[in-house]
N, C-alpha and C positions, 0 to 999 in steps of 0.2 A: 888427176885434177878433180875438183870437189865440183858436184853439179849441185848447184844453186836453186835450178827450176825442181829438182828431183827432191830435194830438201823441203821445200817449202810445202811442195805435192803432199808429201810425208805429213807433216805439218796441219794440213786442212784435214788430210783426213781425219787424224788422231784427233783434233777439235771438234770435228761433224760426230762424235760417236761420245762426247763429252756433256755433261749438262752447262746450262752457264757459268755456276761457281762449282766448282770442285775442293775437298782438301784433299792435302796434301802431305805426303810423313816425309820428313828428312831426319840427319842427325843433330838438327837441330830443335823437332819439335812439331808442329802441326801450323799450317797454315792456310786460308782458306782464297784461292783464285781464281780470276776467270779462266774460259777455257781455255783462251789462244795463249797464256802462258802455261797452264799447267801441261798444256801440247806440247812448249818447249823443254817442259822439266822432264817430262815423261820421255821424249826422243832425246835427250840428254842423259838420261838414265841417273839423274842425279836425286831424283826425288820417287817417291812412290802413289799411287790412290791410298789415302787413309780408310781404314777400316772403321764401319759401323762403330764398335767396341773404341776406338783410337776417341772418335771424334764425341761420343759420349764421356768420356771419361775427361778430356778437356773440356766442355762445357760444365761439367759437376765442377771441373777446380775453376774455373774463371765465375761462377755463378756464387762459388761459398767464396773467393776471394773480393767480390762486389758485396758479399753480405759482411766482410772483417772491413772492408771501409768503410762501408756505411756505419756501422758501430761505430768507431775510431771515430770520423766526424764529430758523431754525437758525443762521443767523452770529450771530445776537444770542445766543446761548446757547452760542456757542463751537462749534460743529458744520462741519464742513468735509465737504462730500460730493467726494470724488472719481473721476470714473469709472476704471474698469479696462477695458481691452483685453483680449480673450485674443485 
């Protein structure tokens, strides 16, 4: 029979030893959650702590993909940025 109270015990601790947001690696990609969920990903075994290297290398692609819409915008509204040399 599955003990419930022993589960949950489980649970706070893996949370108590967690910062408040955590990411997260699955096969799906990186995700950033509070503790009391990434406690259930973690004792689920479904998910893993992202690594340093993980979690930089996602913000470099969402930081240059904010800088390809911001451009985009701008051509949609006729804006032409060009750089200058000096």
């Amino acid at each position: 029979m599955f003990n419930l109270k022993k589960y949950w015990q489980v649970l706070r601790e893996i949370e108590k030893t967690l910062p408040q947001y955590v990411w997260m690696y699955s096969q799906g990609g990186l995700v950033e959650v509070g503790a009391a969920v990434a406690a259930r990903l973690l004792q689920a075994k479904s998910h893993r702590l992202a690594t340093p290297e993980e979690v930089q290398h996602h913000r470099d692609q969402q930081q240059e993909l904010q800088k390809q819409q911001f451009q985009q915008r701008l051509r949609d509204k006729g804006i032409a940025v060009v750089p200058i040399e000096r």
